[in-house]
C-alpha positions as CSV (number, residue, x, y, z in Angstrom):
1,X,67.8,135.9,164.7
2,X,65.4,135.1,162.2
3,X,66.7,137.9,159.8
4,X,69.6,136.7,160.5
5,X,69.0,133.3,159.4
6,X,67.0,134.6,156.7
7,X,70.1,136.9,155.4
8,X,71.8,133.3,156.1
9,X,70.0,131.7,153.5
10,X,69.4,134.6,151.1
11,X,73.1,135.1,150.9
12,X,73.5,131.4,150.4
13,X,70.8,131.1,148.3
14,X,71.6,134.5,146.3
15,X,75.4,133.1,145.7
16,X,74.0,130.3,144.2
17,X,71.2,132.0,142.1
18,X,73.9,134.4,141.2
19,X,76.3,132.0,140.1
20,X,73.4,130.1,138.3
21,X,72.5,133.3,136.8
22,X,75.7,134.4,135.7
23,X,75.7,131.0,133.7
24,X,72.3,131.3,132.3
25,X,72.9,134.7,131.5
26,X,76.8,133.8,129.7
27,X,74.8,131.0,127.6
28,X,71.8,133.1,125.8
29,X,74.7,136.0,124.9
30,X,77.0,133.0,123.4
31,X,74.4,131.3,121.8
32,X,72.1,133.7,120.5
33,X,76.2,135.2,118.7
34,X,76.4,132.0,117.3
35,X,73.5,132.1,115.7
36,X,73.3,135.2,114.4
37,X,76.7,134.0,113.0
38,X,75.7,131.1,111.6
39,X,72.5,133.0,110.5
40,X,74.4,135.8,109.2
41,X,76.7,133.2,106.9
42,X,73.8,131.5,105.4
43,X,72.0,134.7,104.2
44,X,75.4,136.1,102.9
45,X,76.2,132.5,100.6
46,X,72.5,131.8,100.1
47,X,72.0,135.5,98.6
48,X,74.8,135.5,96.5
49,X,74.2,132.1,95.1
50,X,70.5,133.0,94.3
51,X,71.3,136.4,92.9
52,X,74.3,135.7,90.8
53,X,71.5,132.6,89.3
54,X,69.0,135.3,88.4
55,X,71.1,137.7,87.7
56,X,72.6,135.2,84.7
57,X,69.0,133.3,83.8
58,X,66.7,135.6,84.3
59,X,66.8,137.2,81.1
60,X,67.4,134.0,78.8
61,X,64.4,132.2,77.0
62,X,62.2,129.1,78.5
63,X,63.8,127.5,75.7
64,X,67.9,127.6,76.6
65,X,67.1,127.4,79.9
66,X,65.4,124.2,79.1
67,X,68.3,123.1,76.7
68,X,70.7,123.5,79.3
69,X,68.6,121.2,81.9
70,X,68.8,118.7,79.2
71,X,72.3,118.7,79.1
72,X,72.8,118.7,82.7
73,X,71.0,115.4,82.7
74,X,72.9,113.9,80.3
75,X,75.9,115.0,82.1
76,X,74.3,113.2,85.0
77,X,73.6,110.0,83.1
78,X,77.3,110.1,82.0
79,X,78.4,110.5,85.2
80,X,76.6,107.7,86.6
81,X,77.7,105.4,84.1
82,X,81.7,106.4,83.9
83,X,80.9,105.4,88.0
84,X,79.3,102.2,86.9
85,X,81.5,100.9,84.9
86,X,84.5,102.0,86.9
87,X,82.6,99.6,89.3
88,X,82.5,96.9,86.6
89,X,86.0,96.5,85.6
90,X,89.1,95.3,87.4
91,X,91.6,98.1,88.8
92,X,94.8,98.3,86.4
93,X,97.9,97.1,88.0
94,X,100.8,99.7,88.4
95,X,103.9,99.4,87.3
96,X,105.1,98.5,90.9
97,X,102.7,96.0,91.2
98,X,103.5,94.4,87.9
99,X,107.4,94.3,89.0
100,X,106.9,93.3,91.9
101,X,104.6,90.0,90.3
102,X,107.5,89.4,88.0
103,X,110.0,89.2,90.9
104,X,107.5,86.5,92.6
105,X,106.5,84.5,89.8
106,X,110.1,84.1,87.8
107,X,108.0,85.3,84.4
108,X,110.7,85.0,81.6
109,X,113.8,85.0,83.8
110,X,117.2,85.6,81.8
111,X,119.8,85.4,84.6
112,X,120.6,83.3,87.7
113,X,122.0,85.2,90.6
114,X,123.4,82.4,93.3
115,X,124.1,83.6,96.9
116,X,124.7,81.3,99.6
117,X,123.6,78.3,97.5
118,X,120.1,79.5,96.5
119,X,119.4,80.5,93.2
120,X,117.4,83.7,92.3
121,X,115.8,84.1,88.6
122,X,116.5,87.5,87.8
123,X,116.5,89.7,85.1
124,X,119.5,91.1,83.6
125,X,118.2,94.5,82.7
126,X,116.5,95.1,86.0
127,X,119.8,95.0,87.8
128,X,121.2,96.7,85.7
129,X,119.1,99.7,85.9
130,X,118.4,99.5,89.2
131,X,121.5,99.0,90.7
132,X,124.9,100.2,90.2
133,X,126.6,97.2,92.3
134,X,125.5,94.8,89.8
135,X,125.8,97.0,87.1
136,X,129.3,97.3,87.8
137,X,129.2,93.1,88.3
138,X,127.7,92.9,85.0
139,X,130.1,95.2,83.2
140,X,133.7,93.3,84.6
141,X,131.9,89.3,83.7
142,X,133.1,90.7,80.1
143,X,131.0,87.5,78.9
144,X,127.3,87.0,78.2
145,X,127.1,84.9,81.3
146,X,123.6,83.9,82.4
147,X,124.5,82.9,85.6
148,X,126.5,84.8,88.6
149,X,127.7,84.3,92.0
150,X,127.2,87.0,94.4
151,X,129.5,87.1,97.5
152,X,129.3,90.3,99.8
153,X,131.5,91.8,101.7
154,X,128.8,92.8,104.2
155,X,128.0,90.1,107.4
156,X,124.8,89.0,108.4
157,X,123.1,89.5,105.1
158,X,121.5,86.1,104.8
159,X,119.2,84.3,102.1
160,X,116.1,86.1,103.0
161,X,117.7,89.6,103.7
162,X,119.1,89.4,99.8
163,X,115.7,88.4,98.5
164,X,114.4,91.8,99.7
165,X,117.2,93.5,98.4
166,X,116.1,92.2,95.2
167,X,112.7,92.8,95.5
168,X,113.3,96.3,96.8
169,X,115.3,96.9,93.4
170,X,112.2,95.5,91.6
171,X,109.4,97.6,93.0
């Protein structure tokens, strides 16, 4: 009975161990690929880097070599201070941006467009571009006019709807 037991707990015990095992013995194989992977990566670019540098310095003078660490620090220096004053100045606006701003602001407006009672400062030349609906508006006002009415044939376009029409055609 006590074998028995025993055989019990070894066969108990052994299913565990094995199954322990088996993992312990999975991890090493995976781990010690991986490195000699990763191992086998780093010799390969770290060789060839080093090489290909001796191979093109090794036969040049202490003077170009030390010519040419000159100039890579100067080309540091520049580097660092194209970075700083990047940092220094203002960003440049884009020509969406600067649209867009003219749109908002009303710079220099040479046309009203009313819809629904609300006048929008527009430009003429912006529309006309931009759009071939007012374009074609433009064209058949066969007079210089600097104002227009705008009615549409579409419902349920109101005030603010048109504003981002225009703005859409500005940006």
């Amino acid at each position: 009975a006590s074998s028995g037991g025993g055989g019990g707990r070894s066969s108990t015990g052994g299913g565990e161990n094995s199954g322990s095992a088996k993992k312990k013995q999975r991890l090493p194989n995976f781990n010690s690929f991986k490195k000699r992977i990763v191992r086998h990566k780093k010799s390969n670019s770290t060789a060839d880097h080093s090489k290909q540098f001796y191979e093109h310095f090794a036969g040049k003078q202490v003077s170009v070599l030390a010519s040419l660490l000159e100039h890579y620090e100067v080309l540091l220096v520049l580097r660092d201070l194209k970075i700083q004053a990047d940092l220094a100045r203002p960003p440049a606006h884009t020509l969406k941006q600067n649209l867009e701003t003219l749109f908002i602001r009303s710079y220099c407006p040479d046309f009203k467009l009313i819809y629904l009672d609300t006048v929008f400062n527009v430009h003429k030349s912006i529309l006309w571009t931009r759009c071939p609906y007012f374009k074609e508006m433009l064209l058949s006002a066969h007079t210089p006019a600097h104002e227009l009415t705008v009615r549409l044939q579409t419902p349920g376009v109101d005030v603010a709807m048109f504003s981002s029409l225009l703005r859409f055609l500005y940006t």
